[in-house]
N, C-alpha and C positions, 0 to 999 in steps of 0.2 A: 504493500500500500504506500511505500514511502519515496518509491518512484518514480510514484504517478504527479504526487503533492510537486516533489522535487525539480520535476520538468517543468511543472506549470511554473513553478517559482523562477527558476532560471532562465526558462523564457519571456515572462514578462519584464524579469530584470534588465536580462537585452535588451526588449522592443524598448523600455522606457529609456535604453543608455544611448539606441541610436537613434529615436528622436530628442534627446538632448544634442547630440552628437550633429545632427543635422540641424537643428534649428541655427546653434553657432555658426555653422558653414553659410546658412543662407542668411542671417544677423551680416555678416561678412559683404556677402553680396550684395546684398540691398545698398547697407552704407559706401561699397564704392561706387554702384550705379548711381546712386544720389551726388555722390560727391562731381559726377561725369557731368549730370544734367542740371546741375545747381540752379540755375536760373528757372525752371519751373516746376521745379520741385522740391520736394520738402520729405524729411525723415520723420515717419509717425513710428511711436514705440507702444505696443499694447503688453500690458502684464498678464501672464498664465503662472498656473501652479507649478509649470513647469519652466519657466524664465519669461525673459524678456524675448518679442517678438516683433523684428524692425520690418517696416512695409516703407517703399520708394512710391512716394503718391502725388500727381500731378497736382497744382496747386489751386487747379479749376474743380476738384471734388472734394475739398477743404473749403469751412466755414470761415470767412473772414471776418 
């Protein structure tokens, strides 16, 4: 019975390490694309329980 528990456990441990793993990567992305298109866009950061999450968002779908 203890191998069954054990997998479940070590697999969600993964999925949760490479969506941390990946959100950094794309956090990454976003902030150079932004830094590329400075001029009409803007870095929006939304909080999860799992970090921070940067989106590159044109500056015409933001509230002025």
């Amino acid at each position: 019975m203890t191998k069954p528990i054990t997998a479940v456990l070590l697999g969600a441990g993964l999925g949760f390490l490479l969506v941390i793993v990946g959100q950094k990567a794309m956090n990454a992305h976003e902030t150079a694309t932004c830094k590329r298109m400075a001029d009409y866009h803007r870095l929006v950061t939304y909080k999860s329980f799992l970090g921070d999450a940067k989106y590159c968002i044109h500056i015409s779908y933001l509230a002025q």
